[in-house]
N, C-alpha and C positions, 0 to 999 in steps of 0.2 A: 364786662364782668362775666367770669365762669358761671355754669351751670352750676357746679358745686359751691361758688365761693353764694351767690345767691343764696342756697340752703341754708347756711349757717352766716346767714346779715338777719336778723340779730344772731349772734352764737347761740342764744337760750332753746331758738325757733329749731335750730339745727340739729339741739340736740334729743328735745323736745320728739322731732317726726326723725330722727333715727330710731330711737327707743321705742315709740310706737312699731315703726319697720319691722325691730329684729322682735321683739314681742307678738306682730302677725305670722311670721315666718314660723316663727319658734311653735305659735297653736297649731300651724297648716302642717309642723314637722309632727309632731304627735300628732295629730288625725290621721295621719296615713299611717305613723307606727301603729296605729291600732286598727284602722283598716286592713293591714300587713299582720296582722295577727290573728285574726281569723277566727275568732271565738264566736261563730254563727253569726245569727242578724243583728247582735248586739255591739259588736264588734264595728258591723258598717255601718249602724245607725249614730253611736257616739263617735267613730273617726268620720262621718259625713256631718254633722253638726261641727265639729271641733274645725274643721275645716270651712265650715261655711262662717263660722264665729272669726276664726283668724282672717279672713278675707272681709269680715268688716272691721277689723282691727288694722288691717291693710289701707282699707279707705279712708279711715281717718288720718293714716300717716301722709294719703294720697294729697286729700284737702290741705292739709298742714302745708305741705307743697307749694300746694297752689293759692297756698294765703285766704283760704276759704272762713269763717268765720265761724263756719260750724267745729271745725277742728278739734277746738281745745275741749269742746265735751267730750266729741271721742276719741282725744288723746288722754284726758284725764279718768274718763270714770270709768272705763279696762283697766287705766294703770293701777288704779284705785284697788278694782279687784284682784289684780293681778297678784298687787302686794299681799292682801290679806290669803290668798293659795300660798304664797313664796313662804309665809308666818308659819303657816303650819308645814310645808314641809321641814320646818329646821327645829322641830318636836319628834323627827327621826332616830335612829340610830345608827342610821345607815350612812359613816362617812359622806360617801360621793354624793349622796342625796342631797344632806346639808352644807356640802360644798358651790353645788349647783347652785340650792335655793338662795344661797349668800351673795353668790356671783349675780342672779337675777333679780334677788332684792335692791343690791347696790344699783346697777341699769334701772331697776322701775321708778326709786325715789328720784333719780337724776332726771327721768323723763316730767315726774309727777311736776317738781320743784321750778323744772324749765319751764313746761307747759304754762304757769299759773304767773311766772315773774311777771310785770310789767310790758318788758319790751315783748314779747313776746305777744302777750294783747294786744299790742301798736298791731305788731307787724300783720297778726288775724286781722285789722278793720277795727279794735275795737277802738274807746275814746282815748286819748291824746296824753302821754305819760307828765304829769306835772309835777 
């Protein structure tokens, strides 16, 4: 068996710790846009947290992985939050904005809904799907 075919046995697991993945990428890609912006110590202290935030959003994808048990708390309760930010970007006006937040709505509920199925508890350690 692949490396990758491994990730997605069960599919829910695979897709579960992709969407956590591109959801730490995505906080660590805005912290540096904002660090890259330069608006004084404000600037480096919310792209240094946003950064440091996606990097444990990272680690949960990490564990997911590696079929860690702690996983699905933090696969689920970022996705959790993640959803209610995406909510209110699409109370915008700004086309591309609520196009985005639409795009990353639909990713976080597929991560939420995977994270929580059954097989996917199996596959963290947890009890036995009957």
């Amino acid at each position: 068996m692949t490396r990758v075919s491994h990730i997605f046995e069960p599919p829910a697991l695979g897709v579960a710790v992709v969407g956590a993945a591109l959801s730490g990428v995505g906080i660590i890609g805005v912290g540096i846009g904002s660090m890259a912006a330069a608006h004084a110590g404000f600037s480096l202290g919310i792209g240094a947290v946003l950064i440091a935030y996606g990097a444990l959003v990272l680690c949960g994808a990490w564990l997911g992985l590696r079929r860690n048990s702690w996983a699905r708390g933090m696969i689920v309760a970022p996705a959790l939050l993640h959803i209610a930010t995406a909510v209110s970007f699409l109370q915008s006006d700004d086309t591309p904005q609520v196009i985005g937040a639409s795009v990353a709505l639909i990713v976080l509920v597929a991560t939420v809904v995977a994270a929580v199925l059954p097989s996917t508890r199996h596959a963290l350690g947890g009890p036995a799907v009957e």
